[in-house]
C-alpha positions, 0 to 999 in steps of 0.5 A: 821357770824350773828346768829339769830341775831339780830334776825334771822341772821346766818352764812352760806353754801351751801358747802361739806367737803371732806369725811374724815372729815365727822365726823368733819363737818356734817351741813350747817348753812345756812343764806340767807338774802333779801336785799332792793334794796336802801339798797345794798350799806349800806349792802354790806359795813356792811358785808365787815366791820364784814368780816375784823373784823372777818378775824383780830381777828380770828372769825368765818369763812364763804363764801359770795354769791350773786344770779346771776339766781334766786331771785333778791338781795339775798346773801347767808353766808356760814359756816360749822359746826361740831354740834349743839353745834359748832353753838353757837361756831361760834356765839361767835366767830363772836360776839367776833371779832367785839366787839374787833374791833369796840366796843360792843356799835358799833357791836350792832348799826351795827347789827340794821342797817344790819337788816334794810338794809333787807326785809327779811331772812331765816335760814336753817340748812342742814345735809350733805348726803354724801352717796348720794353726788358724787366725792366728794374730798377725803382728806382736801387739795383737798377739800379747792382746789377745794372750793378756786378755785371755784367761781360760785355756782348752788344749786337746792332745790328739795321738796319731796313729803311727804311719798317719802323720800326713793324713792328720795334717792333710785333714788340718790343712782342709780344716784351716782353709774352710775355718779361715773361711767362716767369720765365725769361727776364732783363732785355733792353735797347732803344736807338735811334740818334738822331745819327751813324746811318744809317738805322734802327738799334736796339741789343738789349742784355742784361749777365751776371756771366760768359759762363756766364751766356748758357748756357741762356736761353730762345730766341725760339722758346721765348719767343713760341711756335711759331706767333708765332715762324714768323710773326715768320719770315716777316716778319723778311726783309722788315723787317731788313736787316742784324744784328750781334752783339758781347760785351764784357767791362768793363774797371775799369782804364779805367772810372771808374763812377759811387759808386753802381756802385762801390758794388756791387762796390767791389773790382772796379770800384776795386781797391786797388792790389797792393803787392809784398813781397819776401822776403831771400833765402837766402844761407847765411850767418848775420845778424850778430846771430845770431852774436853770440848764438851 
């Protein structure tokens, strides 16, 4: 979607490939946007607009989110980017979708009013650390899937202590071993922020169908056992210094998902639009034709 546009906007993910096609898409550009509260209508019809041009005229491709437990008004875009040099791929992609459609003079007054419609917004781009992800899909079928049949999101940004960076991956590595082994547990998702971070920053993600779907999963204790998970206790303080969680719901309207996505869940992701039927209203008096018969 928009990058540093406009002075800071970008396309985003907080979403993992399957692991054959690692070598094809290893970052997350993502572009997490704080919209003014009074500003959500105007925002919301901006992004549905730039979605549709971009869908009709095969621009770049993202997933929409909107926060249901964390910050308030926040929406994050989602992308997936096979390099540094496919980032400027999707920005050119993006913008030549909505000069088609709206004209060039029309795309940048759109951008200046998105801007406005915000009180701030951050970009990050995350590598993917698939050897510390688990259950992941294998193949890019199962992989659009399971995203196109995905609707909820919860993401936890865990900040490292500086000088533990290999403790924590050592601990995701015993982590994704015994979670490999349990057949209850679902796939779990690992990004590391390369660019726009401080510090250390990794990104545990893991999609359901709905909320429901975080009901009765394994905890960490039932995962590594008794005795790893106090040793993992003990240590965690010393290695991380902050966590935050965040759910996010996906928002069709204002995504424009890849056909492999949409594929999966065609009515969700594109829906057909409603057209609206009326019937005549009842008046009491006859139709003419009737009373001719009569």
């Amino acid at each position: 979607m928009l990058r540093k546009v406009f002075g800071a906007m970008v396309v985003a993910v907080c979403l993992v490939a399957p692991l054959v096609v690692q070598a094809q898409e290893d970052y997350l550009d993502v572009y997490i946007a704080q919209v003014k509260p009074e500003k959500a209508a105007d925002f919301d019809a901006l992004a549905k607009k730039m979605a549709a041009a971009n869908h009709k005229y095969n621009g770049d491709h993202w997933l929409a989110m909107e926060t249901v437990y964390g910050e308030n008004n926040m929406v994050a875009f989602v992308s997936t980017r096979a390099g540094y040099a496919d980032i400027d791929k999707g920005t050119d992609a993006f913008m030549g979708a909505l000069n088609k459609a709206y004209g060039k003079e029309t795309a940048e007054k759109m951008l200046h009013e998105w801007d406005n419609c915000l009180a701030g917004s951050r970009s990050e781009l995350r590598r993917r650390r698939w050897d510390l992800s688990r259950k992941a899909p294998g193949d890019a079928m199962s992989y659009a899937k399971f995203i196109g049949g995905s609707r909820v999101l919860r993401t936890t940004a865990v900040h490292v202590r500086p000088g533990h960076t290999d403790d924590f991956e050592a601990f995701l590595k015993e982590a994704k071993a015994a979670g490999e082994s349990n057949p209850n547990t679902q796939p779990l998702l690992v990004s590391q922020v390369v660019e726009g971070g401080k510090g250390a920053i990794f990104y545990i993600t893991t999609l359901r169908s709905s909320l429901g779907g975080f009901d009765k999963n394994p905890t960490l204790r039932d995962i590594l056992g008794e005795e790893a998970y106090k040793k993992w206790q003990q240590k965690a303080a010393e290695i991380i210094d902050s966590t935050e969680s965040t759910i996010f719901r996906f928002s069709p309207e204002l995504s424009n998902p890849s056909e492999e996505v949409m594929a999966a869940a065609p009515d969700y992701w594109h829906p057909k639009p409603v057209v609206a039927t009326t019937k005549p209203k009842a008046t009491g008096v006859e139709p003419a034709a009737q009373k001719q018969k009569q």
